[in-house]
N, C-alpha and C positions, 0 to 999 in steps of 0.2 A: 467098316467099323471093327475094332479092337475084340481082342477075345474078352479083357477088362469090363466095356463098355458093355459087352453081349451078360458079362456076367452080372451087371450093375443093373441093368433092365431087368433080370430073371429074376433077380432077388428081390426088387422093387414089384415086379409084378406077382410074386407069391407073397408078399408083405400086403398088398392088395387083396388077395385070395384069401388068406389066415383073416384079414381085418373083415371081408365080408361075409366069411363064413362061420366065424364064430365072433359076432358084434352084440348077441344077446349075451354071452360069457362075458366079456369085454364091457357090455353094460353094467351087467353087474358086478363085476370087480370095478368098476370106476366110485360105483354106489356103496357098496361096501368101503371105500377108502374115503370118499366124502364126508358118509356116514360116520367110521371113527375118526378123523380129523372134525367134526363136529362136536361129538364127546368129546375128543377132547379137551378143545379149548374152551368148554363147555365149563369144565371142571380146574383147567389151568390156574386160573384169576384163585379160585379157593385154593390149590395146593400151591402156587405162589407164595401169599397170604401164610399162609401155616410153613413153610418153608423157613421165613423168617425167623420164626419163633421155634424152630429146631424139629420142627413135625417133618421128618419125611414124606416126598411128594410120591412116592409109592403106597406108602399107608395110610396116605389121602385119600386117591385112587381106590381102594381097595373097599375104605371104610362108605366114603360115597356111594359106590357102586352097591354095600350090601344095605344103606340107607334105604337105596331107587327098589333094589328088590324087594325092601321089608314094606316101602309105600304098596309097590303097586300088590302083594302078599296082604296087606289091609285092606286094600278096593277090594280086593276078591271077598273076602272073608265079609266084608258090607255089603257088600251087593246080594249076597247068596240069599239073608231073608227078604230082600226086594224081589227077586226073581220070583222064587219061592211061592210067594205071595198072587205077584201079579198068575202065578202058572195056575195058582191053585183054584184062585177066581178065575179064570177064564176057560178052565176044565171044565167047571161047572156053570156058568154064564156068558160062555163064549160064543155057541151057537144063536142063542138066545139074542143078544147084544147086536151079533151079523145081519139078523133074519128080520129084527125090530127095524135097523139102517138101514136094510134094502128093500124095505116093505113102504118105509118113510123116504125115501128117495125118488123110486121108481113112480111116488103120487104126485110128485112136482114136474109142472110143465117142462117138455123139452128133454130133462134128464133122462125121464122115463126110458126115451131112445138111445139113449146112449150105455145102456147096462142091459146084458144079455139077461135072459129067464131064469129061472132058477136050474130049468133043464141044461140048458147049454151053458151056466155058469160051469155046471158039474164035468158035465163034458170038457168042458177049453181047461178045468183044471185036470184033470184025468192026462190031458194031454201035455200038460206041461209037468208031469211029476218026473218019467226020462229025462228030462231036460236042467229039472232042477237039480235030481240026483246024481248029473254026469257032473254041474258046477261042484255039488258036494264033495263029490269025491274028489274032484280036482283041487278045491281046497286043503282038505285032510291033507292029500299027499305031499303039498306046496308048502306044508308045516314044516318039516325039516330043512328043504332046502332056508325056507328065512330063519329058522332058527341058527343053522350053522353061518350063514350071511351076518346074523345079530351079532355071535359068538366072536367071532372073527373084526368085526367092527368094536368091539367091546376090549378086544383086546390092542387091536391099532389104539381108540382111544385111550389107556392105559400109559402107552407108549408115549403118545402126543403130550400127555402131562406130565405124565412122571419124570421127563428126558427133556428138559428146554433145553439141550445144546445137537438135538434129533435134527439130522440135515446137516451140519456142518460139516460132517465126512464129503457127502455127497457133493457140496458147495464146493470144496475143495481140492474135489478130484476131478470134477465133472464141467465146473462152470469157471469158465477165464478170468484170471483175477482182475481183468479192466470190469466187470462186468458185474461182480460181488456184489458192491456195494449196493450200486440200482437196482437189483434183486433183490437182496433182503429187506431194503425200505419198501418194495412192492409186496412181499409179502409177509411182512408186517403190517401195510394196510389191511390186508389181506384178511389177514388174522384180528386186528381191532375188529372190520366190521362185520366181519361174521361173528366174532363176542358180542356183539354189540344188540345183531340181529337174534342170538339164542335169548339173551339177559331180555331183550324186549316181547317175544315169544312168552315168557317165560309171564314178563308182566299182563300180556293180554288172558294168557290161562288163568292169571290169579284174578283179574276182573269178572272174567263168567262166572269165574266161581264164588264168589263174592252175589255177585248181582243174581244167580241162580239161584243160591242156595235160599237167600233173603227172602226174593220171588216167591220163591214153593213154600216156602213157612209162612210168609203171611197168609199166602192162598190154601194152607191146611193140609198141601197134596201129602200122600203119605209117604212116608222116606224122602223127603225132599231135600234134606239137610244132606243124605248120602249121595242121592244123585247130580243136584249143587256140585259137591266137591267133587265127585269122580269125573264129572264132566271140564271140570276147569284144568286137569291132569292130564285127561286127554287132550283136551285144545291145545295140547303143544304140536298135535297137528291140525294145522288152520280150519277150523270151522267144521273138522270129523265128532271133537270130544262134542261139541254142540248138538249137532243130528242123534250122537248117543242118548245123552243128558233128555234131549229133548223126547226121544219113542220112548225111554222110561218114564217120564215123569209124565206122558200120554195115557200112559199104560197103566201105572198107579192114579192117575185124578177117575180114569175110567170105572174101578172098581168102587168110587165112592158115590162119583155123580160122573153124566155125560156133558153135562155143562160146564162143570171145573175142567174138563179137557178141551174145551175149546177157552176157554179164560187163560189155559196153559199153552196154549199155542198162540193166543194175541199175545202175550208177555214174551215168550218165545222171541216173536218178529220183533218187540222194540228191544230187546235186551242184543239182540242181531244186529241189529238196523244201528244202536247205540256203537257196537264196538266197530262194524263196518265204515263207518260213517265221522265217527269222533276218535275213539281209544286208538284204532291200529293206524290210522293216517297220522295222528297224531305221535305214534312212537316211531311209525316206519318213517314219519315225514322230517321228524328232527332229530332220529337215533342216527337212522338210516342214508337220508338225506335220497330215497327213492320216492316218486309221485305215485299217492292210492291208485292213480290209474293202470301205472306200472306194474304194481304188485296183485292189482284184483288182474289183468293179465296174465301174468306167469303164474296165477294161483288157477287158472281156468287151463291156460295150457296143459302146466303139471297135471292138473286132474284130469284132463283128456289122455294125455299121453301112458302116465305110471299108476292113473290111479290113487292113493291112499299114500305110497311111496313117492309118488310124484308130487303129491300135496304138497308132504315135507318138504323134500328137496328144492321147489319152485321157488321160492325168494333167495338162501342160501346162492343158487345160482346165478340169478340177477343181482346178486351182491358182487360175486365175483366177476361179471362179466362189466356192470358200473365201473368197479375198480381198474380191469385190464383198459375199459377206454377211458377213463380219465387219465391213465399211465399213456395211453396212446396221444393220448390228446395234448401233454402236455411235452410231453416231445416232440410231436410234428408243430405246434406254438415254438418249442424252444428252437428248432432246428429253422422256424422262419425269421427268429429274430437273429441269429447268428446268421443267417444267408442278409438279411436288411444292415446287419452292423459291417459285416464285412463290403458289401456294396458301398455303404458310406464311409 
């Protein structure tokens, strides 16, 4: 073997080495790039749009981005008398509230065995307080790192909008000019249907939020109108802002009556059960052209695998990976009818 050959191994096997030893870095720079290429074209369609009409797609970009800050700087500043509230009742009737549940549980057949005494409740929590406080802190310190991840995605997406002619260098240094044009029609699909998949995102958030808010004000909960909308803002990641919307709106029916909180949780499940079932099959099935079964999968994976972060990303992904085989699919189609024409 050649010294060439010996050196083309070495390097192919520390290219192996680098890729396995830092694959968690490498995750999340993959994630961070998706992520702004998300944003971006998130926002493209609107600084297009205004482009036209002489508006810079930089001070598109710019004005959006301090819009998204001034929203979610509004959640906050609403939420603060919900919390508030719910903290301040459950300071004072909190224990009360546990002691009544566990006193009314522990008398129904069967359950009874199933929930430790009061002794050893105290105990099993004693012992999990370590254990909580090590997730804590590991939280806390995991702030920065996704803040500067955000940051950095924030600014790629900037770039993705504000620059439609972004990649053309690259295209043209990099990628053979036979080969051009099949590329950018693939990623142009590319690109419709992950707009396609935000703009519908987009649509199922405004549904919870819609049918949330509605829910809780005829039901009287209190704050319900805030928790409604902060919940349907959230639901831009699949099915998080919901579980949010929902322990708040728990939480305030609780301090009024304990029956409105179970009224709040059967409305919960059909208002669930409605967008599972109808709204998002419905947008992913003819925005998208992916099967609910499809996407309640990569929605269960993502969440096994990244968690919260993986939620998001889980369809985006199978948008893209749709895409590359129908690109595959339709070339090895093409490549058979060209082998059947030339035969004949």
């Amino acid at each position: 073997m050649s010294a060439q050959a010996w050196l083309a191994l070495l390097a192919l096997g520390l290219t192996f080495w680098l890729i396995y030893s830092q694959s968690a870095l490498l995750v999340e720079m993959a994630g961070v790039l998706f992520g702004g290429l998300l944003v971006g074209l998130s926002i493209r369609p609107v600084a297009g749009a205004l482009a036209n009409r002489k508006v810079p797609r930089g001070l598109t970009v710019i004005v959006v981005y301090l819009l998204v800050l001034g929203l979610w700087v509004l959640m906050g500043n609403l939420l603060v008398p919900t919390i508030q509230a719910d903290v301040a009742y459950f300071r004072v009737h909190g224990l009360g509230l546990l002691q009544s549940a566990f006193d009314h549980v522990t008398t129904l057949p069967i359950l009874d065995q199933l929930f430790p005494s009061p002794g050893g409740l105290s105990q099993t929590l004693a012992q999990r307080v370590d254990a909580f406080t090590a997730v804590l802190i590991d939280a806390i310190t995991g702030i920065g790192g996704f803040a500067l991840d955000l940051l950095l995605a924030l600014v790629l997406g900037y770039f993705v909008a504000a620059d439609p002619s972004l990649g053309k260098g690259i295209f043209d240094v990099w990628v053979p000019a036979r080969h051009r044009t099949a590329l950018r029609v693939l990623l142009g699909r590319l690109e419709s249907r992950l707009t396609r998949w935000i703009w519908a995102q987009l649509a199922v958030g405004l549904y919870f939020a819609l049918a949330f808010t509605i829910g809780l004000s005829l039901l009287r909960v209190p704050f319900g109108v805030t928790i409604g909308i902060v919940g349907g803002v959230v639901e831009i990641i699949p099915y998080v802002g919901g579980v949010f919307a929902f322990t708040l709106a728990v939480l305030s029916a609780l301090t009024t009556n304990p029956w409105l909180a179970l009224w709040v949780a059967v409305f919960y499940l059909v208002v669930v059960e409605l967008e599972s079932h109808v709204v998002a099959p419905a947008l992913y099935g003819r925005v998208l052209n992916l099967h609910p079964a499809v996407v309640l999968l990569a929605l269960v994976v993502g969440g096994k695998l990244g968690g919260v972060i993986g939620l998001l990303f889980a369809v985006p992904v199978v948008v893209v990976i749709a895409v590359l085989l129908d690109e595959a699919k339709a070339v090895i189609e093409g490549e058979a009818l060209e082998d059947v024409a030339h035969n004949h």
